[in-house]
N, C-alpha and C positions, 0 to 999 in steps of 0.2 A: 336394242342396238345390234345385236347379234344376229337376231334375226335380218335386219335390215342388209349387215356386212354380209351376210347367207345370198339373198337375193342378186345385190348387186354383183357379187362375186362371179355368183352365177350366170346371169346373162353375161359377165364379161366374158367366161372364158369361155361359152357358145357360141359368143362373135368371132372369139378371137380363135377357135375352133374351125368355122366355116371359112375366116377369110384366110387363114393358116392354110385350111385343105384347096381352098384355089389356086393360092399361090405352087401348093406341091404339087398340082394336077397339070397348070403351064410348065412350070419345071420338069416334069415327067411326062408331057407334050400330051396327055391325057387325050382322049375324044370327048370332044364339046358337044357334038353330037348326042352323047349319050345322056337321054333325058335327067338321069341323078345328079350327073353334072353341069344341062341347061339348069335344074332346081339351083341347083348353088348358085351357078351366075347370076340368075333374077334374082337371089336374095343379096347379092354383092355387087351387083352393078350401080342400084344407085347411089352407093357411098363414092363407088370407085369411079365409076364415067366422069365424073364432076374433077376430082381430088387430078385424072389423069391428066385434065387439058392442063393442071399446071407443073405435074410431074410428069414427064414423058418417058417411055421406058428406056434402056440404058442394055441394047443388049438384048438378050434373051430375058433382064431382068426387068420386070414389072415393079417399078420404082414405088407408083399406089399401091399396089398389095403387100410393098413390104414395110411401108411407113404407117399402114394401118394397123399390121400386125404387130410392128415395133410400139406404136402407142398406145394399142389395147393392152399388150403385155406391162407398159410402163402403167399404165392407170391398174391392173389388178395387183400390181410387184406394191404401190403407194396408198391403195384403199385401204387396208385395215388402219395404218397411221393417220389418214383424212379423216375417218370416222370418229376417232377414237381425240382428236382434238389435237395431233401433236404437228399439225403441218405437213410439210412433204420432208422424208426421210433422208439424211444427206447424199447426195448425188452418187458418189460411188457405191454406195448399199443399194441404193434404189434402183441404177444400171446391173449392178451384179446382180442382185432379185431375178431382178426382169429378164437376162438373161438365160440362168436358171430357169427359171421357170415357163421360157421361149423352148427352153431344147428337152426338159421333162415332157412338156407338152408335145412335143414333135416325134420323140421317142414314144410316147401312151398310143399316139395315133398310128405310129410304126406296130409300133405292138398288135396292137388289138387286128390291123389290116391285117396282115401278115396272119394273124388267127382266125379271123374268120376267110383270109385267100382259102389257108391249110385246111379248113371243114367244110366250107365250100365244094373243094377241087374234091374232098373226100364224100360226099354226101350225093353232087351230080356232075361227075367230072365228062369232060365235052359237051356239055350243055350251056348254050349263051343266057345268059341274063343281063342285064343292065346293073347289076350289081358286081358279078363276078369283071365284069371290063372294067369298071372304076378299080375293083381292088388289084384289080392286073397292073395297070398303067402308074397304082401307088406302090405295088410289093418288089415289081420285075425291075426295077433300077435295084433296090436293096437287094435280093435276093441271086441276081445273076451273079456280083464276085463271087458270092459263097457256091455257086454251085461250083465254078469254074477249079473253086478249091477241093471240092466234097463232092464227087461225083454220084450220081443215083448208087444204091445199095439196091442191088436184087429189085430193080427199077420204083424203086422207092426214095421219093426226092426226100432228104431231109434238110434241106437247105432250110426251109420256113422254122424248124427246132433250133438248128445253130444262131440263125438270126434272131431268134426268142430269148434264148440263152444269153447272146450278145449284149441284146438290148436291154435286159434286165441286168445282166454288171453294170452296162453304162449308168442305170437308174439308179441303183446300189452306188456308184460312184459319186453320183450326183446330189446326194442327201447333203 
């Protein structure tokens, strides 16, 4: 059984992973262009092309992307309970879970971009990749207040440490 709640766990929160990072990639007006990001589209189009013609966006908001992301996170917040035989968990726990567990995830992906933008830029800095534009277009929203606050030290951006720092309270906050 364990193993099983492992599994399923798991592809959920890889879905709910890639259609999370699409959603923040239109929100941060990302390039589509950029092949790492055509990869995600063709892995999320065919849920989402279908789901749009009945949700249409609202906005700059993509109404499909964010009803999938909301239900992947409500089925991984209600799985271990489903398994385990006891039904679905009473509604307020199970919106608060899933919640929770919407913005740790949102935060883990902050995180780690923002880690690998910082060794990236440190490793081959002005050199294009198609990885380092993804991780621009997910870090350069977060990471611009903090410079605006924290200017370069001896031209040493540390804006990517304070937003590390940040975001591991918020996590800390979050348990």
């Amino acid at each position: 059984m364990a193993a099983l709640l492992f599994l399923l766990d798991s592809l959920l929160s890889v879905a709910e992973f890639v259609f999370l990072l699409r959603l923040l990639l239109q929100w941060a007006r990302g390039d589509f262009r950029n092949p790492l990001v055509q990869a995600i589209v063709q892995i999320t189009n065919p849920v989402l092309v279908p789901l749009r013609r009945a949700l249409p966006a609202i906005g700059r908001v993509d109404t499909a992307s964010v009803v999938i992301v909301v239900v992947l996170a409500l089925l991984r917040a209600c799985l271990p309970t489903l398994l385990a035989g006891l039904g679905l968990p009473p509604l307020l726990l199970w919106v608060e879970a899933a919640v929770l567990q919407l913005l740790r995830t949102l935060l883990w992906i902050s995180f780690f971009s923002i880690f690998l933008y910082a060794s990236l830029s440190l490793i081959a800095p002005g050199v294009y990749s198609p990885m380092q534009a993804l991780l621009s277009s997910l870090c350069e929203p977060v990471l611009r207040p903090i410079r605006r606050l924290i200017p370069p030290l001896a031209n040493l951006d540390l804006s990517p440490l304070w937003a590390g720092i940040i975001i591991q309270a918020l996590l800390i906050l979050l348990r």
